[in-house]
C-alpha positions as CSV (number, residue, x, y, z in Angstrom):
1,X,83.5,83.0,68.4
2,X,81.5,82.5,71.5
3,X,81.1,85.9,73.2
4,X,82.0,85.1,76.9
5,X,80.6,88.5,78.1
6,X,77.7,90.6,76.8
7,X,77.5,94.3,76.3
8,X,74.5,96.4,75.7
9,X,73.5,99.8,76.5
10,X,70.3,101.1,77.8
11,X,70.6,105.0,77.8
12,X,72.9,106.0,80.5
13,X,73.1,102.5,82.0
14,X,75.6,99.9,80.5
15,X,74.6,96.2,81.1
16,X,77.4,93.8,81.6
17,X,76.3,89.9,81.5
18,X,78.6,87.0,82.3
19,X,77.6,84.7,79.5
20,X,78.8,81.1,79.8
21,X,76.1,79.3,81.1
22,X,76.9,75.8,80.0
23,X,79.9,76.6,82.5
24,X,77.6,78.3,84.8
25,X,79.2,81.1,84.4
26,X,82.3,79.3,86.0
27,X,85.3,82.3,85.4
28,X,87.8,80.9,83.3
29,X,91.1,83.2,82.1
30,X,89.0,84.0,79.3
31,X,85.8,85.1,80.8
32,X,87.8,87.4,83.7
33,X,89.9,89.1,80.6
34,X,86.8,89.9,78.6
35,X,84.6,90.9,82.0
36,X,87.7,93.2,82.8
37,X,88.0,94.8,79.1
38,X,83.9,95.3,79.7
39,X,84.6,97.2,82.1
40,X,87.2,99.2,81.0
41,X,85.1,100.1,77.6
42,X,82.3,101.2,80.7
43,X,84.7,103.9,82.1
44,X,86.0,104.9,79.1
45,X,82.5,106.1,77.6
46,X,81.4,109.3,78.5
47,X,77.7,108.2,77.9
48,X,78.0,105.6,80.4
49,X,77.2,106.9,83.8
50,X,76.2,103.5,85.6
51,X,77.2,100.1,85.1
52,X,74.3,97.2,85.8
53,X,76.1,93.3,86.2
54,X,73.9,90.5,85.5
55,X,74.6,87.1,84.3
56,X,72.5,84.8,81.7
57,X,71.5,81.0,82.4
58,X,70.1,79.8,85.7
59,X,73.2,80.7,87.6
60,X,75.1,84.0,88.3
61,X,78.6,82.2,88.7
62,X,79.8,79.1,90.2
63,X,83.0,80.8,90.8
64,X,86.4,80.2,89.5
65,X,87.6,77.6,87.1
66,X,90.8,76.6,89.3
67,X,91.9,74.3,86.9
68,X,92.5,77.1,84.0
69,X,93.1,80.4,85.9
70,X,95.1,79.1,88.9
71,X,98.4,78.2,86.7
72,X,98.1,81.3,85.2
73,X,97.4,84.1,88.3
74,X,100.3,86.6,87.3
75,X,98.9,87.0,84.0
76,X,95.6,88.4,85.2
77,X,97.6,90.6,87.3
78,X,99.5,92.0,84.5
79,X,96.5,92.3,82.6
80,X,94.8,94.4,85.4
81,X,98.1,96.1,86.9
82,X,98.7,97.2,82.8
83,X,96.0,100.4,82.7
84,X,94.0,98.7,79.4
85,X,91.8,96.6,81.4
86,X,90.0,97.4,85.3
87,X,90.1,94.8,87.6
88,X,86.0,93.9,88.3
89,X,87.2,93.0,91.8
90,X,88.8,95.9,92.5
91,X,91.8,94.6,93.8
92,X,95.0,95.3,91.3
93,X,95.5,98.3,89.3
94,X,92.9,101.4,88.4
95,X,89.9,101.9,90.3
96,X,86.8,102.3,88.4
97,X,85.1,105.6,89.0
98,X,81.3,104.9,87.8
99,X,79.0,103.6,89.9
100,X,77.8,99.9,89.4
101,X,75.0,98.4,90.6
102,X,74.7,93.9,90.3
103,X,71.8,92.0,90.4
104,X,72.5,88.5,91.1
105,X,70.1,85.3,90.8
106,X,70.5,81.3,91.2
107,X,73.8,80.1,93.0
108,X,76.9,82.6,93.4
109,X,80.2,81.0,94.6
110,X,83.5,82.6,95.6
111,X,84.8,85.0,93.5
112,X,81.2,85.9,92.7
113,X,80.4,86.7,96.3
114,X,83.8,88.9,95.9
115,X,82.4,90.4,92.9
116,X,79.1,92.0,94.5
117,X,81.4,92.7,97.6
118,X,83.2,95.2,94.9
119,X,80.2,96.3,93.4
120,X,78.3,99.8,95.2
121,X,74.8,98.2,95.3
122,X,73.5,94.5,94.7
123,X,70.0,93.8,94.3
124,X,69.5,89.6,94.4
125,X,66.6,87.6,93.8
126,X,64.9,85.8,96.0
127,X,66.1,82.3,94.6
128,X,69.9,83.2,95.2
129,X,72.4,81.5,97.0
130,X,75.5,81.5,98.3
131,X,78.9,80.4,99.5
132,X,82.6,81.0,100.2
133,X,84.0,77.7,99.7
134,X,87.6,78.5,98.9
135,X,89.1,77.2,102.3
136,X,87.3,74.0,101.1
137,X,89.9,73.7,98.1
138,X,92.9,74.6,100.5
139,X,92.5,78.3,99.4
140,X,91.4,81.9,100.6
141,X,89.0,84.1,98.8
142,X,91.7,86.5,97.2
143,X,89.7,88.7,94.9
144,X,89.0,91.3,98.1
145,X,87.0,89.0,100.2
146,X,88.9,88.9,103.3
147,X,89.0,92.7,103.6
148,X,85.3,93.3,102.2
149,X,83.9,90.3,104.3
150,X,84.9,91.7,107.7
151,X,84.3,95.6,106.2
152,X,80.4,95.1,105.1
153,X,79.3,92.4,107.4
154,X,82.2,92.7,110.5
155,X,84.6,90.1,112.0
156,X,82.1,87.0,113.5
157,X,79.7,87.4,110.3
158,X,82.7,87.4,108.1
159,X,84.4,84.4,109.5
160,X,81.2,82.2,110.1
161,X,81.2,81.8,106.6
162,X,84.9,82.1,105.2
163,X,85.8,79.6,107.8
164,X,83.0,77.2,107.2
165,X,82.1,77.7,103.5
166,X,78.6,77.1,104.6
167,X,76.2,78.4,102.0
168,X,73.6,80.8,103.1
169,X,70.4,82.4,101.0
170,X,69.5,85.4,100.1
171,X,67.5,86.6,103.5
172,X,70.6,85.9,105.0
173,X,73.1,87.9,102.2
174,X,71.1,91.3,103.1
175,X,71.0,90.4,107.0
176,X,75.3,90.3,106.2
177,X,75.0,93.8,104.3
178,X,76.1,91.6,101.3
179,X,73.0,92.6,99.1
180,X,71.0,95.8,99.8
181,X,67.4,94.3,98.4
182,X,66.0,91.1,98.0
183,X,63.1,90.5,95.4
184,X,61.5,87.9,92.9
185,X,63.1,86.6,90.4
186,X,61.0,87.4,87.7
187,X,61.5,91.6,89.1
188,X,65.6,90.7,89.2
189,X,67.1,92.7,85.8
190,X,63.6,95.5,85.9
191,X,64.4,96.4,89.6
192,X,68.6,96.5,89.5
193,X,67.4,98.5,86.0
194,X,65.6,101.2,87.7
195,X,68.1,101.5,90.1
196,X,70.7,102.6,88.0
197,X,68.1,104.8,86.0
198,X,67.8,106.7,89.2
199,X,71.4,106.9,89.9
200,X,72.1,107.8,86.1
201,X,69.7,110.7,86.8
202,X,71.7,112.4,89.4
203,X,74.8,114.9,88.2
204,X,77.6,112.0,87.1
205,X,80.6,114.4,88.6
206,X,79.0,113.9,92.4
207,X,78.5,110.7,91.5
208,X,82.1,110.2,91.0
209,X,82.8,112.4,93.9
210,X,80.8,110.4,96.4
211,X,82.3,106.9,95.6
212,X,85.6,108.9,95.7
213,X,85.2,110.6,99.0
214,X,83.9,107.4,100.8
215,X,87.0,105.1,98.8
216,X,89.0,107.5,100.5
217,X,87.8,107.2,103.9
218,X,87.6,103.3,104.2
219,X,91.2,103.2,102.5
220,X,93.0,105.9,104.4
221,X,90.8,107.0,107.0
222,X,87.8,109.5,107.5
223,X,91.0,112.4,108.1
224,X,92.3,111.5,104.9
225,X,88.9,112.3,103.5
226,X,87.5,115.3,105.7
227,X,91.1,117.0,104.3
228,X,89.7,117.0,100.7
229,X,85.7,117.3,101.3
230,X,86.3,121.2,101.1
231,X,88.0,121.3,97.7
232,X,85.8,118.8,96.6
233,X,82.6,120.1,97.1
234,X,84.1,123.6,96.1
235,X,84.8,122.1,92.7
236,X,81.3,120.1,92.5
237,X,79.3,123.9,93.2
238,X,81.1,125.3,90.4
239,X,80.0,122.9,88.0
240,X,77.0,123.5,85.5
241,X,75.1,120.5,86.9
242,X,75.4,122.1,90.4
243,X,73.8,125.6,88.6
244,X,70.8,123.4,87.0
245,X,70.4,121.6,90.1
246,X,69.5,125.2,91.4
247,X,67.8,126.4,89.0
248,X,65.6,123.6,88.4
249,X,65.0,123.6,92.7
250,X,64.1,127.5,92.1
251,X,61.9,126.5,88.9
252,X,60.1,123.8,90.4
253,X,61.4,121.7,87.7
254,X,63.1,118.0,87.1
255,X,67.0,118.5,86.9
256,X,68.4,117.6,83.7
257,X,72.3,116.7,84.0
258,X,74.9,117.0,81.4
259,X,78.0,115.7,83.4
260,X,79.4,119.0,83.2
């Protein structure tokens, strides 16, 4: 049986590949079921504490197979609206509460731009490209785009290219705010890598509590959030990470973090 998505774990970092190149990684019903079971394995392990996206081949995704997953929409939904899977694009059901940093290469169409849109940090390689061709099949982009599009790169950025489908490269991704660092292909996967090592090194509970905190103020409002920073932070300080944060500050030390 031809594995569709690849798991491996690298201390505290879980790597999550899209793995049907001879598809270029085009997301068929099968692929977006096993990517969102990946990810709920990913949450559910309490050794995970960052989760890196990748994708094998020479192309990160050329987006969605229409032909298979369009007939067939409300069963995703289920699947992600049913608590045993997460939805990767963050638009149906659970949120994910781990941090997960993608690192994306080669050519990355529709709902793969939507997929690094729902990510927290992208790093891309130089060679990357990119579009948002969906209103060239009569469509939208429906996996988040149209909110995250005008949210990371605002309204005229957002449109020149959901309106167009034009495809744009890489320099011009992290001009958008779509990717955060651009660097050579061959440093892709050892740069996203170290990444998540330093974000698996922080205390996993303010980790949690930072993607929490800002969720809340882009979905509801920064009032929403400034009512629950106190509690919040109250329950972070008494935390034993917060104590060896201290005590390694006082001890000139390195912090060693238990999630606890």
């Amino acid at each position: 049986m031809v594995t569709l998505v690849t798991e491996d774990t690298l201390g505290f970092v879980r790597k999550i590949g899209l793995n049907r190149p001879d598809k270029r990684n085009a997301m068929n019903v099968a692929l977006i079921e096993e990517l969102s079971r990946a990810y709920a394995r990913a949450e559910a392990d309490d050794e995970v504490r960052v989760v890196l996206l990748h994708a094998h081949g020479e192309t990160f995704t050329a987006g969605l197979d229409l032909m298979d997953v369009l007939p067939r929409l409300n069963e995703l939904r289920s699947l992600f609206e049913g608590g045993g899977a997460i939805d990767p694009w963050a638009t149906y059901g659970r949120a994910r509460t781990k941090p997960l940093v993608a690192a994306v290469h080669g050519k990355c169409f529709t709902l793969g731009i939507e997929l690094l849109l729902a990510a927290d940090v992208t790093i891309a390689a130089d060679d990357a490209s990119f579009a948002q061709i969906e209103i060239d099949r009569g469509l939208f982009p429906f996996g988040g785009g149209t909110a995250r599009w005008v949210q990371t790169a605002g309204w005229g950025n957002a449109m020149r290219y959901m309106l167009t489908g034009d495809t744009f490269d890489a320099a011009e991704a992290y001009r958008l705010g779509v990717v955060q660092q651009v660097v050579a292909r061959a440093a892709l996967l050892e740069t996203a890598l170290a990444v998540c090592a330093r974000i698996a090194a922080k205390p996993p509970r303010a980790a949690r509590a930072t993607l929490e905190s800002a969720r809340l103020a882009l979905h509801e409002g920064e009032r929403a959030a400034a009512a629950q920073l106190q509690p919040a932070i109250m329950q972070l300080a008494a935390t034993e990470d917060a104590r060896e944060a201290l005590m390694a500050f006082m001890q000139k030390r390195t912090p060693v973090f238990h999630g606890r």
